[in-house]
C-alpha positions as CSV (number, residue, x, y, z in Angstrom):
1,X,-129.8,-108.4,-112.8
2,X,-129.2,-109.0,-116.7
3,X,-133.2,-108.3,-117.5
4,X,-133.1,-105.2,-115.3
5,X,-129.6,-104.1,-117.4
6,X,-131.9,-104.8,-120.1
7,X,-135.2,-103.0,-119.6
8,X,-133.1,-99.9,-118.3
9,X,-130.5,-100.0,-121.8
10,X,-134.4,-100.6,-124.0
11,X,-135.8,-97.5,-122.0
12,X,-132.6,-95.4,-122.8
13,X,-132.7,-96.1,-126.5
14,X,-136.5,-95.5,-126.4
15,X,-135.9,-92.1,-125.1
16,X,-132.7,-91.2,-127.2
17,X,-135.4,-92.2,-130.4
18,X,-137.9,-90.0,-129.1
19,X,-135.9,-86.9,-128.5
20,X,-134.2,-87.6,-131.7
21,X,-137.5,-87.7,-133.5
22,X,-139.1,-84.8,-131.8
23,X,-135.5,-82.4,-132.8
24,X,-135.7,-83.9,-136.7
25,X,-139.4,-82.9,-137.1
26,X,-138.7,-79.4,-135.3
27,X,-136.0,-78.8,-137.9
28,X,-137.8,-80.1,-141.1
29,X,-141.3,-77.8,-139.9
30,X,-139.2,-75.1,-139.7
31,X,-139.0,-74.5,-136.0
32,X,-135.7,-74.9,-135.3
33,X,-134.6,-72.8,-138.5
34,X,-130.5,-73.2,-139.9
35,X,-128.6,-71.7,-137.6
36,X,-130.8,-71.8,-134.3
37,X,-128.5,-73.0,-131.2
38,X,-129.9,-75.8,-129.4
39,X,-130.9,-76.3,-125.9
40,X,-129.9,-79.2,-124.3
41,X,-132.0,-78.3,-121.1
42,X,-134.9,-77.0,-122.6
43,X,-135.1,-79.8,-125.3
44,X,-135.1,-81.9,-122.2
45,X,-137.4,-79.8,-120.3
46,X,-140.2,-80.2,-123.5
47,X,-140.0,-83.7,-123.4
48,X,-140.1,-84.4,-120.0
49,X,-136.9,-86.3,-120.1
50,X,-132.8,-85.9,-118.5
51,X,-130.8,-84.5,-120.7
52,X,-128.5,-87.6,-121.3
53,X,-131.7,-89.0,-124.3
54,X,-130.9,-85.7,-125.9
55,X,-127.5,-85.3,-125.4
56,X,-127.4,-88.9,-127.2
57,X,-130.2,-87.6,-129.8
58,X,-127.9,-84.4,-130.6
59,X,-124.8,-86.5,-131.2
60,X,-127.1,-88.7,-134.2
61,X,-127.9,-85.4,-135.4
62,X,-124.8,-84.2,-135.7
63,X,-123.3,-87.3,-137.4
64,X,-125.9,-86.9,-139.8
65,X,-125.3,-83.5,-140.6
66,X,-128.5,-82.0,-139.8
67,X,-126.7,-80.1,-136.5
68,X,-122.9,-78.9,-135.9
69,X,-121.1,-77.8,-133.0
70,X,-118.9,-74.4,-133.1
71,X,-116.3,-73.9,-130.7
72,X,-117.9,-70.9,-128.0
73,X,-121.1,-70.9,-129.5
74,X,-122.4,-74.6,-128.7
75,X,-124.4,-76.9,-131.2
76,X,-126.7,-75.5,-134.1
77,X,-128.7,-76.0,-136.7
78,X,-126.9,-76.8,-139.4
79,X,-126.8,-74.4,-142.7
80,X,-125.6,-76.0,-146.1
81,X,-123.1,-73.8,-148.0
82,X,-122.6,-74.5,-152.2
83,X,-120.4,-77.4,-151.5
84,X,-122.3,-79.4,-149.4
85,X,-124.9,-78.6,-151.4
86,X,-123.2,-80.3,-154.9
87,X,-122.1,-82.9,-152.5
88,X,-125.0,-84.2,-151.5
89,X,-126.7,-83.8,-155.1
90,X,-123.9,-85.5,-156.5
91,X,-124.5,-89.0,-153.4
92,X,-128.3,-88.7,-155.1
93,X,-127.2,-89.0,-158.6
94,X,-124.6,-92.6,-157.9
95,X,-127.5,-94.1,-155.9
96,X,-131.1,-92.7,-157.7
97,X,-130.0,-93.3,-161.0
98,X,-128.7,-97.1,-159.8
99,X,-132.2,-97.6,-158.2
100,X,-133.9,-96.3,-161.5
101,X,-131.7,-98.8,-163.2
102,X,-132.5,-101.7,-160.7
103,X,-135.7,-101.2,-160.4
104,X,-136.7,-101.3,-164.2
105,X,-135.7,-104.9,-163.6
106,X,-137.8,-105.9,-160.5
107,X,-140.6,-103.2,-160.0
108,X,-144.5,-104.7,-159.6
109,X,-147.0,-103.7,-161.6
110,X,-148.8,-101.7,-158.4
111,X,-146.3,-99.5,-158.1
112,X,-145.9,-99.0,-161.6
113,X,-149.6,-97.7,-161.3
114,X,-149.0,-95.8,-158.6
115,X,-146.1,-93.9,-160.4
116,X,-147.7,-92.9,-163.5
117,X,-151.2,-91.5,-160.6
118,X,-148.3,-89.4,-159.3
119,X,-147.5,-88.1,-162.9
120,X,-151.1,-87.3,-163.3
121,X,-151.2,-85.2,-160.4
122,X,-148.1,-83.6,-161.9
123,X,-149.6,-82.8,-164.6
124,X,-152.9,-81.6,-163.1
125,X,-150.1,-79.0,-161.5
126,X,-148.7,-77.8,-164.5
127,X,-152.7,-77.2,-165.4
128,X,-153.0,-75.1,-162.6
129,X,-150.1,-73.3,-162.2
130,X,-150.9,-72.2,-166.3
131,X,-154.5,-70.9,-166.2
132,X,-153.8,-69.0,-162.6
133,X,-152.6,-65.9,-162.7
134,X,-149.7,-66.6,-160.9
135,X,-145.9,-66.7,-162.6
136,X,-144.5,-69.3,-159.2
137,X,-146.1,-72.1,-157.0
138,X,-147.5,-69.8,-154.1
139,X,-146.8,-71.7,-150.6
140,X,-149.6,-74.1,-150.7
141,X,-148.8,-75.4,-154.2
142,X,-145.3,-75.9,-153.9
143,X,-145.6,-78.3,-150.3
144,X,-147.9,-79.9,-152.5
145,X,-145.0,-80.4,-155.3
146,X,-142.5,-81.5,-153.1
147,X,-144.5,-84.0,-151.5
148,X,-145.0,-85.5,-155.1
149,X,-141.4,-85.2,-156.1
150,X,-140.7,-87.2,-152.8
151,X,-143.0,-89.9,-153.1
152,X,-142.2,-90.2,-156.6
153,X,-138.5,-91.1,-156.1
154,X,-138.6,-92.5,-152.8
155,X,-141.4,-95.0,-154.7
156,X,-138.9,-95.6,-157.3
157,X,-135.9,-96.5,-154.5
158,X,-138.4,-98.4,-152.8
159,X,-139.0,-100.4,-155.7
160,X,-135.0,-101.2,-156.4
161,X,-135.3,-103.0,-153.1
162,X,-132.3,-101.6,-151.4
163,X,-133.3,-100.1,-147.7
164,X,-130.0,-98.5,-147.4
165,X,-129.9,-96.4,-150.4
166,X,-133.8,-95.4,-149.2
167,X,-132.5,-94.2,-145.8
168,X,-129.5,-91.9,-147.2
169,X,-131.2,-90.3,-150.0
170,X,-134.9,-89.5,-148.1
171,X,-131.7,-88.1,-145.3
172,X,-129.9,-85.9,-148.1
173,X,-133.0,-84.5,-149.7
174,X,-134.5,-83.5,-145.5
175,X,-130.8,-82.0,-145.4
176,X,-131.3,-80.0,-148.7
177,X,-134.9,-79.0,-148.6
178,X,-134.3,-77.4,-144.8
179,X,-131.1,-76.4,-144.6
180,X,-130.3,-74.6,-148.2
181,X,-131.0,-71.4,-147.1
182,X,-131.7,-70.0,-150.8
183,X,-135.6,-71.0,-151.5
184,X,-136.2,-71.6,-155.7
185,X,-139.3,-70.5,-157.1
186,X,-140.8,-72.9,-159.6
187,X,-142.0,-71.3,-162.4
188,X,-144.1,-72.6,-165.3
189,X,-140.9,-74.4,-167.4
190,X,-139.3,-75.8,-164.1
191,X,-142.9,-77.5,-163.4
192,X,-143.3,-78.8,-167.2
193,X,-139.2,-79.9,-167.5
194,X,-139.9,-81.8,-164.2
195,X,-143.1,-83.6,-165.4
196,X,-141.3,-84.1,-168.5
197,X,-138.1,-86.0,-166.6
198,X,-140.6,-87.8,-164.1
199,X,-143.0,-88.9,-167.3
200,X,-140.4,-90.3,-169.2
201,X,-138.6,-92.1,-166.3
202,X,-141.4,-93.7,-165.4
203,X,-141.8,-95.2,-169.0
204,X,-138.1,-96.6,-169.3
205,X,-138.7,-98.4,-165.9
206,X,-142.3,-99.7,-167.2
207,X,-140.7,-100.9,-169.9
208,X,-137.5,-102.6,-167.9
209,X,-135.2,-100.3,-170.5
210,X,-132.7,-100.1,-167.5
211,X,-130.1,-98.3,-168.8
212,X,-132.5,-95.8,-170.4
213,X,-133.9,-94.8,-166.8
214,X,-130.9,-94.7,-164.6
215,X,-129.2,-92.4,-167.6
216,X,-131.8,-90.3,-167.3
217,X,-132.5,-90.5,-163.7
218,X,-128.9,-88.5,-163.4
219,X,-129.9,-86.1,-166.2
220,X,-133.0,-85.3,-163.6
221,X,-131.0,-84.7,-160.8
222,X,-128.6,-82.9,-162.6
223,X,-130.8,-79.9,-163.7
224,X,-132.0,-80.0,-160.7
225,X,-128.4,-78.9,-159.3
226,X,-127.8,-76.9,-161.8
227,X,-131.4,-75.3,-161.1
228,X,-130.8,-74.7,-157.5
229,X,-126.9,-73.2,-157.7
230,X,-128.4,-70.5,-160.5
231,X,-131.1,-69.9,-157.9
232,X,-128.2,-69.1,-155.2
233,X,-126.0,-67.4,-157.6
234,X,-128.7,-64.9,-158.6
235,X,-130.3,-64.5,-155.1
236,X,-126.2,-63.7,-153.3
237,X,-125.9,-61.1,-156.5
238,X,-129.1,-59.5,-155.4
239,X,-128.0,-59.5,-151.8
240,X,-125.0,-57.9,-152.8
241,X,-126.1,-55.4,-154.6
242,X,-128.9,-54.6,-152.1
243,X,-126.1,-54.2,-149.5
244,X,-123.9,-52.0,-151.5
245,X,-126.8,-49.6,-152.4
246,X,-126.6,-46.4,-150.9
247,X,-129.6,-43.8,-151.7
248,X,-128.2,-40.6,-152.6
249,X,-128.6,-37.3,-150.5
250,X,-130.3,-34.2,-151.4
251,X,-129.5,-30.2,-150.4
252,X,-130.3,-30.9,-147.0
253,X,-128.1,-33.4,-146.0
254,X,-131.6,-36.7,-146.1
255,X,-131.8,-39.6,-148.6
256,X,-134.0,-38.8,-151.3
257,X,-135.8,-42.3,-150.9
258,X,-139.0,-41.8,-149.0
C-alpha cells in the first residue's frame, strides 16, 4: 500500500511540474501577457490533466510572483508596478554583486573564457547596431542582447557556486523582463555603457580583484534601474499627454485632424 501511496504522490508532483512548466513558458513567450486571467479548466483541458496539477501549479506561481489573485476577478498574470520593480533590482544588486565578489575568488579558467566570447559578441553588437541605419535594437537584435546579458550573469552566479542565489535572480530577472509592462529601447550609448560594465567586470574577476567586481557589479545593475524607471517615467508622461490631447474643432462643429 506504501509503494502505491508513493507512485500516485511521484505522479502528482510530476504533473503539478509539468503544468507549472507549461504556464511559466506561456507567460515568459508572451502568451499569457500581464494581466491575462487564467483558466484553471482550460489549462487543464491543454494538458490533458485534472485540474488539481494546475491548481497546485497556479499556487507556485503565485508564491513566486509571476501570478496574483483579485478578489471577483480570479487569478492573473501578474503586472509589476515601480516598486516591485526597484524591489526586485535592489534583491539583484545584495546577491550579483556578492557572486561577482565570490566568484573572483573561485571561478575556472573555462568559464573565464567563455565570459570574455560573450563580450566579444557584445561588442560585435555595438558594431552592428553603429554602421545600420537604425537609432534602437529592432526585435531580432535585442532577444539576441538579452540572451547575452543573461548568460553573462547567470555564468558569473554560476561560477560563485551558490544554487540558491542562481534560482532567485534568473526568477527576478523572468519577473522583470515579462511583467514590466514599459519596453526600453537600447540605443547606441546604452549598448556601449553595457559592454563597458560587462568588459570591465569580467577583468576584476579574471584577475580575483574581488572587491573591485562586486563594487562594480552594483554600479551595473544600478544604471540599469535607473535606465528602466526614466524609460517608465517618460513613456507614463507621453501616455498622459496623449490622453489629455484633444484636437481642436473647426466652423463646422469636426476635428481639424484628418
Amino acid at each position: 500500500m506504501q509503494d502505491v501511496d508513493k507512485v500516485t504522490t511521484q505522479t502528482g508532483n510530476s504533473l503539478q511540474q509539468h503544468a507549472y512548466e507549461f504556464i511559466q513558458r506561456q507567460i515568459a513567450d508572451g502568451s499569457l501577457a500581464a494581466g491575462t486571467l487564467i483558466s484553471e479548466q482550460t489549462l487543464a483541458r491543454e494538458l490533458g490533466i485534472s485540474r488539481t496539477p494546475v491548481r497546485e501549479a497556479i499556487g507556485r506561481l503565485q508564491t513566486e510572483g509571476l501570478l496574483e489573485s483579485l478578489p471577483k476577478r480570479g487569478t492573473l498574470v501578474r503586472r509589476l508596478d515601480r516598486n516591485d520593480l526597484i524591489e526586485l533590482y535592489e534583491m539583484r544588486e545584495a546577491m550579483e554583486s556578492f557572486a561577482a565578489s565570490r566568484a573572483a575568488g573561485r571561478i575556472e579558467a573555462a568559464e573565464v573564457e567563455h565570459l570574455h566570447s560573450i563580450c566579444d559578441d557584445m561588442s560585435r553588437m555595438v558594431d552592428e547596431l553603429r554602421d545600420s541605419d537604425n537609432t534602437v535594437l529592432d526585435s531580432e537584435q535585442m532577444r539576441r542582447h538579452l540572451a547575452l546579458d543573461m548568460a553573462l550573469h547567470m555564468t558569473i552566479i554560476r561560477a560563485a557556486g551558490n544554487s540558491r542565489i542562481f534560482k532567485v535572480v534568473s526568477d527576478s530577472r523572468l519577473l522583470t523582463r515579462v511583467l514590466w509592462a514599459p519596453r526600453q529601447e537600447h540605443d547606441l550609448t546604452v549598448l556601449t555603457e553595457a559592454h563597458d560594465h560587462h568588459t570591465r567586470i569580467v577583468g576584476h574577476i579574471k584577475a580575483h580583484e574581488a572587491e573591485a567586481a562586486g563594487k562594480l557589479m552594483a554600479e551595473h545593475i544600478r544604471a540599469s534601474l535607473q535606465r528602466a524607471l526614466d524609460h517608465a517615467d517618460r513613456d507614463r508622461q507621453r501616455r498622459t499627454m496623449s490622453a489629455d490631447y484633444l484636437p481642436p474643432l473647426n466652423s463646422h462643429g469636426d476635428t481639424t485632424v484628418d
